[in-house]
C-alpha positions as CSV (number, residue, x, y, z in Angstrom):
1,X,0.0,0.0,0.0
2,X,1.0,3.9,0.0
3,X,2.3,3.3,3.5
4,X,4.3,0.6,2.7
5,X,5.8,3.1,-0.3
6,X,6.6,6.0,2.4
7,X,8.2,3.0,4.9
8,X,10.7,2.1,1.6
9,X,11.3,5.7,0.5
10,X,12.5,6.6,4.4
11,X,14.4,3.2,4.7
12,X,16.2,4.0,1.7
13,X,17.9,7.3,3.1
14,X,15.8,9.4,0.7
15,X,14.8,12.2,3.0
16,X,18.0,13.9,2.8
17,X,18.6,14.0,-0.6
18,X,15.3,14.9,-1.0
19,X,15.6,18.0,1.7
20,X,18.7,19.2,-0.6
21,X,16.7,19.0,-3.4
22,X,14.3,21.8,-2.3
23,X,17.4,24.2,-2.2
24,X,19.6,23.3,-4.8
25,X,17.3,21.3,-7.4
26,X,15.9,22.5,-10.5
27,X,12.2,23.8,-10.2
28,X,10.9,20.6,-11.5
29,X,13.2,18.6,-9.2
30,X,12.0,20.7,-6.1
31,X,8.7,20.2,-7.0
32,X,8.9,16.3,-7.2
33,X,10.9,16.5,-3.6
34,X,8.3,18.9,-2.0
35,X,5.9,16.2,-3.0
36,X,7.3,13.2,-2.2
37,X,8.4,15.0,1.5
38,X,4.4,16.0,1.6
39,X,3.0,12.4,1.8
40,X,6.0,11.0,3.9
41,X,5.4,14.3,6.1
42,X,2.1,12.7,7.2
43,X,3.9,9.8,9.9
44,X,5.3,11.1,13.2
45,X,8.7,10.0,12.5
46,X,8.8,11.3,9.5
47,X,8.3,14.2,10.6
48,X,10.8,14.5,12.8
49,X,13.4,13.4,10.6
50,X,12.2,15.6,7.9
51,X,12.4,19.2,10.1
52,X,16.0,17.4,11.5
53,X,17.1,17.3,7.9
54,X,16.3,21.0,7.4
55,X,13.2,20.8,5.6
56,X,11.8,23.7,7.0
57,X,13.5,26.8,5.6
58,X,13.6,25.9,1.7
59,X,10.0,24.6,2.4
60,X,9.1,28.3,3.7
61,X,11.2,29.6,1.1
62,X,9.1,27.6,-1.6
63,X,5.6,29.4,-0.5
64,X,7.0,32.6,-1.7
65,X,9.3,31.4,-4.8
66,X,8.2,28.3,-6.2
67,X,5.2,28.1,-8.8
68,X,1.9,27.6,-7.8
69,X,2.2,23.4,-7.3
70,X,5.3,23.8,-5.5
71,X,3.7,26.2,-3.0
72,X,0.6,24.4,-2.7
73,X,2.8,21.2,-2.1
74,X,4.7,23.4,0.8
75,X,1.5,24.6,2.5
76,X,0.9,20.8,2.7
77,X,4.1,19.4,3.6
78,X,4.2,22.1,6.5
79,X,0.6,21.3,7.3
80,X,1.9,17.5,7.9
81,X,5.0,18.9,9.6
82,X,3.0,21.2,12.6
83,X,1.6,18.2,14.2
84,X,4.4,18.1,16.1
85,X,4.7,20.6,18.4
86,X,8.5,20.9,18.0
87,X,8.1,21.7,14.1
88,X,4.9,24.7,14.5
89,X,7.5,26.1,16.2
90,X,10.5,26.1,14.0
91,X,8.1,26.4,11.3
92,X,6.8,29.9,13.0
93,X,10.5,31.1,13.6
94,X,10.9,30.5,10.1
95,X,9.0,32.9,8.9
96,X,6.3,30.6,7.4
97,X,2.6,32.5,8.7
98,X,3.1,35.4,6.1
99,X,3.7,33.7,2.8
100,X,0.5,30.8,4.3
101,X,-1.6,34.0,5.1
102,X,-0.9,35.4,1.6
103,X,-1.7,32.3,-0.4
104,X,-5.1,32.8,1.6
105,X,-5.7,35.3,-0.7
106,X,-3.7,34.2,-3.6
107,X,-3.2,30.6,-3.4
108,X,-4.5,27.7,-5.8
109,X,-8.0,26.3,-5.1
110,X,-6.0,23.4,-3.0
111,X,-3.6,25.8,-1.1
């Protein structure tokens, strides 16, 4: 099942390679990362690992630069993340309630 796709994905050391991707990758690479960190983002230890891989700051960074997928992929990936307490935290101190507040306003019908 799709769980048993996000179990592999994180077994295989993907998340970190996948974080770097969001900073360094080509739009269309960033966009493939940011959505393949969304649905893993969704399992407690997962998320965890994802914010200790530094996730966080190119995900906020990708609400205010990346197209419209790619920020509607972020809004969800940080969604997943702030179940944690921990991550709404870093996620705040990162500077991630103006750009989700703005796509409010000017966001795709999903974000």
């Amino acid at each position: 099942g799709n769980s048993d796709t996000q179990l592999a994905i994180v077994r295989a050391g993907a998340i970190l390679p996948l974080v770097a991707l969001l900073s360094s990758g080509t739009a269309v690479a960033k966009e493939k990362a940011v959505g393949v960190l969304r649905k893993v983002a969704g399992d407690f230890d997962n998320q965890v690992a994802i914010a200790a891989a530094g996730a966080i700051p190119p995900l906020v960074a990708l609400l205010t630069s990346g197209p419209a997928d790619a920020k509607e992929k972020a809004a969800v990936a940080l969604w997943n993340l702030a179940v944690n307490s921990d991550n709404r935290v870093a996620i705040a101190k990162a500077g991630a309630i103006p750009p989700l507040v703005a796509l409010l306003t000017t966001g795709t019908a999903v974000a």
